[in-house]
Backbone as CSV, one residue per row, in Angstrom:
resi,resn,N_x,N_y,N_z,CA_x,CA_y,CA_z,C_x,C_y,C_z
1,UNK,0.852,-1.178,0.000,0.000,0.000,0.000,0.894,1.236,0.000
2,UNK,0.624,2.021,-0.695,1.248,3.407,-1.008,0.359,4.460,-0.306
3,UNK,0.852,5.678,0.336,0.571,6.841,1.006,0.638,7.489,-0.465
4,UNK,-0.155,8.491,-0.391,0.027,10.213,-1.265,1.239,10.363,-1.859
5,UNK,2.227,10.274,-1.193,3.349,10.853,-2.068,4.496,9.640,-1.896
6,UNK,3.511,8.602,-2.423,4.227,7.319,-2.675,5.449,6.463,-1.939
7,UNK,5.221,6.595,-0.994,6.076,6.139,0.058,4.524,4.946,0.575
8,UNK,5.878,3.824,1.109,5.037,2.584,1.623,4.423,2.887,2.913
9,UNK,3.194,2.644,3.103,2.780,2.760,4.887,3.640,1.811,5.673
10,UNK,4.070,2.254,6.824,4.687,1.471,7.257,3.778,0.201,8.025
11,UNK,4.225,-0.975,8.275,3.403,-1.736,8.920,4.069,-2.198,10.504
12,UNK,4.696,-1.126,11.071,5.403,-1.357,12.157,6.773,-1.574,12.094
13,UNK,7.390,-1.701,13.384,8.926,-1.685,13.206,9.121,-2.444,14.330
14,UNK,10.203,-3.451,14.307,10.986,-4.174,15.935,12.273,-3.558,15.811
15,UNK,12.423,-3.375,16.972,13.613,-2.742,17.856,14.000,-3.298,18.495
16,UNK,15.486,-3.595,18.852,16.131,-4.487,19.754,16.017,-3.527,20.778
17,UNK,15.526,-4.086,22.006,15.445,-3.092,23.344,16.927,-3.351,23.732
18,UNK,17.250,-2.312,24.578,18.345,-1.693,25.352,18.595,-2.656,26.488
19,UNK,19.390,-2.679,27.557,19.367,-3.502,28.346,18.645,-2.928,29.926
20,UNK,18.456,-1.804,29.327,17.720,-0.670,30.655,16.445,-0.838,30.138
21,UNK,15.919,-1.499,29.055,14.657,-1.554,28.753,14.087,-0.022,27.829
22,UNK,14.713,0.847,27.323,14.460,1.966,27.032,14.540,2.072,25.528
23,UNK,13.621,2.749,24.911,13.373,2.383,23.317,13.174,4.326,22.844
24,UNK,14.251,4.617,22.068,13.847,6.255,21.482,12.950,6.164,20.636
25,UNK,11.851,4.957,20.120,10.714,5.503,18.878,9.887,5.837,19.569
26,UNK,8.803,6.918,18.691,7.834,7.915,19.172,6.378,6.888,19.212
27,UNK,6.832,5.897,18.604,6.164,4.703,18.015,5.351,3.949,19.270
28,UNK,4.234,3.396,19.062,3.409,2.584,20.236,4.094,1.259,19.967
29,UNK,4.741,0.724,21.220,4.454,-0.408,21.734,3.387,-1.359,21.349
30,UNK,3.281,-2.505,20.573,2.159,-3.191,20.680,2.597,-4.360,21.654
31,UNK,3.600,-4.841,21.539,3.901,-5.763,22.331,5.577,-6.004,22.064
32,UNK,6.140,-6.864,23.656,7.398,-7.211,23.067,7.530,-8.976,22.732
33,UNK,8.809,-9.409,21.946,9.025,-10.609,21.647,9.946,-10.758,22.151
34,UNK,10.228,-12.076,22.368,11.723,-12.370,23.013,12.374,-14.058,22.070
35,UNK,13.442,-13.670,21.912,14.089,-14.907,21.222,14.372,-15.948,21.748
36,UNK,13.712,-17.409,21.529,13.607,-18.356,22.632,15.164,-19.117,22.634
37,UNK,16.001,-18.476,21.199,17.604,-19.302,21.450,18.109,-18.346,21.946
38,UNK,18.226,-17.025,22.121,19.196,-15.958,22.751,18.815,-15.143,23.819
39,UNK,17.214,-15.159,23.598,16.922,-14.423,25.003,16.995,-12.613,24.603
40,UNK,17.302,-12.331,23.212,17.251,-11.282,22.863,15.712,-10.545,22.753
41,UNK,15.420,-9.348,23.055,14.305,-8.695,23.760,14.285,-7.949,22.684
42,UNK,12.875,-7.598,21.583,12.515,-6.356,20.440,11.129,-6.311,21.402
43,UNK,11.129,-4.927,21.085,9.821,-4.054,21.284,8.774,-4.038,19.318
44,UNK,7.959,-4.264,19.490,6.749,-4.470,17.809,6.584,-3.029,18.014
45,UNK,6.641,-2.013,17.621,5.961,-1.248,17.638,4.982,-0.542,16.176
46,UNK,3.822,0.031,16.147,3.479,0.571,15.081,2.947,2.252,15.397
47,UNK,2.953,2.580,14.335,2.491,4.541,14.460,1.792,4.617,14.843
48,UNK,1.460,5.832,15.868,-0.193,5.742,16.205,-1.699,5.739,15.582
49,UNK,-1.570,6.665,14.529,-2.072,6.359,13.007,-2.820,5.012,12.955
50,UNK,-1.822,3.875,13.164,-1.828,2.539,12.262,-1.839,1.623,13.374
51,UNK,-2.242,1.493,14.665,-2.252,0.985,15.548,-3.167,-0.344,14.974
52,UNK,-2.793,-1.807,15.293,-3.495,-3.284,14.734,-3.357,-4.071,15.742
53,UNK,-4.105,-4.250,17.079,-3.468,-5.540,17.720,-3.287,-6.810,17.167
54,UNK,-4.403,-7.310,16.189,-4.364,-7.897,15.617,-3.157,-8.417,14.578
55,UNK,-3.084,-7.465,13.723,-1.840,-7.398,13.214,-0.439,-7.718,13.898
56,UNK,-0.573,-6.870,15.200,0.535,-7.001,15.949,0.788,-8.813,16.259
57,UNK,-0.299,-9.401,16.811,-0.608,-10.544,17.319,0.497,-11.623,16.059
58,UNK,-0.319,-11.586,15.017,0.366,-12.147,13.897,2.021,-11.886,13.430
59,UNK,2.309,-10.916,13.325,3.575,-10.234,13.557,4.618,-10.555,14.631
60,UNK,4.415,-10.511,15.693,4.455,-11.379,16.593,5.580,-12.393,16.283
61,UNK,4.384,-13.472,15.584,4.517,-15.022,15.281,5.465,-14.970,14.023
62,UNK,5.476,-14.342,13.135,6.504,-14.196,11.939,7.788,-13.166,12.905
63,UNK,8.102,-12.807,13.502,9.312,-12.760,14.157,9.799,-13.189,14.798
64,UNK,9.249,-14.027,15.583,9.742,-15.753,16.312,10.388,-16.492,15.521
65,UNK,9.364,-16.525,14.001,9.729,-17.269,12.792,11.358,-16.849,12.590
66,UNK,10.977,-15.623,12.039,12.228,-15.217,11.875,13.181,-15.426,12.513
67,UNK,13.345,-15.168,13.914,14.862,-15.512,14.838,14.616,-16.554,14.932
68,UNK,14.545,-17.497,14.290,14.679,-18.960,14.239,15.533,-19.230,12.953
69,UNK,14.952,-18.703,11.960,15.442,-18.632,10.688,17.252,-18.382,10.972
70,UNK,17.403,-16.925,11.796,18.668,-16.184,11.877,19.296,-17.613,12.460
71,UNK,19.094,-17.915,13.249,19.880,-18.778,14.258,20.066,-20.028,13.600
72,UNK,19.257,-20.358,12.365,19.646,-21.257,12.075,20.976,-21.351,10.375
73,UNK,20.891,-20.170,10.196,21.781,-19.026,9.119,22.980,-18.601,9.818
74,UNK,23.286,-18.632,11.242,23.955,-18.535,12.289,24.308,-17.155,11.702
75,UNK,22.864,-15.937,11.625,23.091,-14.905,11.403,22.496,-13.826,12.769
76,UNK,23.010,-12.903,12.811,22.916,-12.213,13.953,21.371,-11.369,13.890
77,UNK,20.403,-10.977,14.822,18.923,-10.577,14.789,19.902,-9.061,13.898
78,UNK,19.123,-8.426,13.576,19.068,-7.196,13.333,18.806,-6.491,14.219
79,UNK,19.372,-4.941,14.487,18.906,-4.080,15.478,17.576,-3.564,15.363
80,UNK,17.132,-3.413,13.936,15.510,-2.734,13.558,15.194,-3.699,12.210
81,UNK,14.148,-4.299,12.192,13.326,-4.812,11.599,11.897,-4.073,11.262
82,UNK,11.732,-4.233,9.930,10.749,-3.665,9.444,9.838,-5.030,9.251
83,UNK,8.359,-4.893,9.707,7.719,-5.506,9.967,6.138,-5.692,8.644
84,UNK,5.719,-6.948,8.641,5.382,-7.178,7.068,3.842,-6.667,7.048
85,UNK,3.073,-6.319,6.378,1.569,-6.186,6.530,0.832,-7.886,6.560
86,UNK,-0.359,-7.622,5.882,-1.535,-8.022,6.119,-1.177,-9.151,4.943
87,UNK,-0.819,-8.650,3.791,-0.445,-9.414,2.544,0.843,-9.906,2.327
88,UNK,1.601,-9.752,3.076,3.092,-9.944,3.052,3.477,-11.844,4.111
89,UNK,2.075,-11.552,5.042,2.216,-12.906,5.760,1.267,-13.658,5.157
90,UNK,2.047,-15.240,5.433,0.992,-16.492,5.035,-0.166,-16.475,5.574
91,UNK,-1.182,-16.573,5.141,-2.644,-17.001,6.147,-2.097,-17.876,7.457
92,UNK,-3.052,-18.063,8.096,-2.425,-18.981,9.392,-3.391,-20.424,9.174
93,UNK,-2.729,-21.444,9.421,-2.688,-22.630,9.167,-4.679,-22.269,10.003
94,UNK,-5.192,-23.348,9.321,-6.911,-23.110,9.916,-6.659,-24.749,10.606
95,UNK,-7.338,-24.724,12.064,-7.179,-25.622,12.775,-8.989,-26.519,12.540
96,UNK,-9.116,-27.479,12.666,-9.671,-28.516,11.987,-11.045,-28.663,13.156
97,UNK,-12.198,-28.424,13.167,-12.997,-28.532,14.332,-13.323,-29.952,14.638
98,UNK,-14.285,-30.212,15.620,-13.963,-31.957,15.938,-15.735,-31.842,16.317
């Protein structure tokens, strides 16, 4: 999706938090993730504008993905990650009723 003067909306950003816990974006918090091989701590955040818990929720789960991916690339997280929309992630697997 394109804004007015053609620049992408953003769909949020992760930030590697600080070790004081302290983050300089002006950006909301939706939630934080934590890396289950390193223990490394990002803050999700999106604009206030563009606030999605939902989104966030999903997002989330594709950056877990991701530092799994890194670790297994034995590549290092990134300090800022740009975070995917609505169309950019797979549907989520549909669980089977009984």
């Amino acid at each position: 999706m394109l804004s007015g003067g053609n620049q992408p909306i953003s769909n949020g950003t992760a930030r590697r938090l600080r070790r004081n816990g302290e983050s300089a974006s002006h950006d909301i918090v939706m939630t934080t993730v934590v890396c289950e091989e390193c223990g490394e701590r990002f803050a999700l955040a999106h604009r206030p504008a563009f606030q999605d818990a939902g989104m966030a929720e999903r997002q989330a789960v594709w950056l877990k993905d991701t530092f799994v991916w890194d670790h297994i690339q034995e590549q290092k997280h990134s300090g800022s990650i740009r975070l995917p929309g609505w169309s950019e992630m797979k549907a989520a697997p549909q669980v089977a009723s009984i």
